[in-house]
C-alpha positions as CSV (number, residue, x, y, z in Angstrom):
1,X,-32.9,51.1,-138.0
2,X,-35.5,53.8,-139.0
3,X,-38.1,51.8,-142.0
4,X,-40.3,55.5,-142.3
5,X,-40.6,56.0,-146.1
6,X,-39.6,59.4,-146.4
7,X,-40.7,61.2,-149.6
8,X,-37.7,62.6,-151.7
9,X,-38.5,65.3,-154.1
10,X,-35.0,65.2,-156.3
11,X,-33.9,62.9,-158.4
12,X,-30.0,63.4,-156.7
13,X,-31.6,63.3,-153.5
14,X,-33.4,59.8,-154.0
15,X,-30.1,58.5,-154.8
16,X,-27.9,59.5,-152.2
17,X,-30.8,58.5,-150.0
18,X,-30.8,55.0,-150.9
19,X,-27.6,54.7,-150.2
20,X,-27.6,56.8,-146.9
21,X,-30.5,55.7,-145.0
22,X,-29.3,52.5,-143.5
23,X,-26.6,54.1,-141.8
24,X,-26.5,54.3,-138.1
25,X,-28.2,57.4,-136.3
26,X,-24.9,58.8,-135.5
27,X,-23.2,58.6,-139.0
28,X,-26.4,60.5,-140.4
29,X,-25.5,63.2,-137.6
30,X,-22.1,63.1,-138.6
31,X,-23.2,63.6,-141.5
32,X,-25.5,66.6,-141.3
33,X,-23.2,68.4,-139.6
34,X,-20.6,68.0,-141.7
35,X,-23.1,69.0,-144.9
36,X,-24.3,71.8,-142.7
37,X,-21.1,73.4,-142.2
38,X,-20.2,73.3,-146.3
39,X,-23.4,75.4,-146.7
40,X,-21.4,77.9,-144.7
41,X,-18.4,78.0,-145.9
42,X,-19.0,78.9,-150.0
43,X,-20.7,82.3,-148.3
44,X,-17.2,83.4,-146.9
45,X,-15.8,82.1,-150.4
46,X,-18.0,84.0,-152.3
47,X,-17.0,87.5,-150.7
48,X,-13.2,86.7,-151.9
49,X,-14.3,86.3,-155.9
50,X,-14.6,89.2,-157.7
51,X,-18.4,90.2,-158.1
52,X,-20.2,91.1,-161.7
53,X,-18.7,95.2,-162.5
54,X,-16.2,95.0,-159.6
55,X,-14.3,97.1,-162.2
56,X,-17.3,100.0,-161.9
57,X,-16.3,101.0,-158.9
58,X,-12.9,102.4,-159.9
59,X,-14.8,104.7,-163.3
60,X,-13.5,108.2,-162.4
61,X,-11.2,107.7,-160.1
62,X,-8.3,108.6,-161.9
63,X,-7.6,112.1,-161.9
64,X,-5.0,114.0,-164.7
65,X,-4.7,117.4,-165.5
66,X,-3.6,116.0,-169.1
67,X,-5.8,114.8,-172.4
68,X,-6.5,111.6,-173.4
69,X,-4.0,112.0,-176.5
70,X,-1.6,113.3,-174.1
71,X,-1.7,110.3,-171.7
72,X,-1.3,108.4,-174.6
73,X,1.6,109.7,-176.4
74,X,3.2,109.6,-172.4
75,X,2.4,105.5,-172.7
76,X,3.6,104.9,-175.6
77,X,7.0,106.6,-175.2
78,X,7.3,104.5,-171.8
79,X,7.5,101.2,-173.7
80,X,10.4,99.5,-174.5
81,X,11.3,96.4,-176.7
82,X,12.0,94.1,-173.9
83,X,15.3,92.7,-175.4
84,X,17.7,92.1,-173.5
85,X,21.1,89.4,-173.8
86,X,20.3,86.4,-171.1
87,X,22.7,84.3,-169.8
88,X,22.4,80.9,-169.4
């Protein structure tokens, strides 16, 4: 068992600390590779969220030879009531 006082600068990390440091060598390797790999993983997570002004990227890309008023009338004489008779 390692007694080397090891300075801890966060309060979180003090605690866990105290709880971990009596652990056998190879559970504190376990461990650290097992923390060390989650510090990977959130980076491949991150590129499947939608980023801040994903939306930007699509701001002229629709192309119409019609008006804005035009487009418009075009959608609202698309809609419908959405009744319908269900049966159940």
């Amino acid at each position: 068992m390692n007694t080397n006082v090891i300075p801890v600068s966060s309060p979180t990390a003090a605690k866990y600390w105290s709880d971990l440091k009596d652990l056998s060598d190879n559970v504190k390797l376990e461990l650290i590779t097992l923390l060390s790999s989650s510090m990977t993983r959130p980076v491949e997570e991150e590129t499947a969220k939608p980023h801040k002004g994903w939306a930007s990227r699509f701001a002229g890309a629709w192309k119409d030879s019609r008006s804005a008023e035009e487009i418009v009338a075009d959608i609202r004489a698309a809609r419908t009531d959405n009744t319908f008779d269900a049966e159940l």
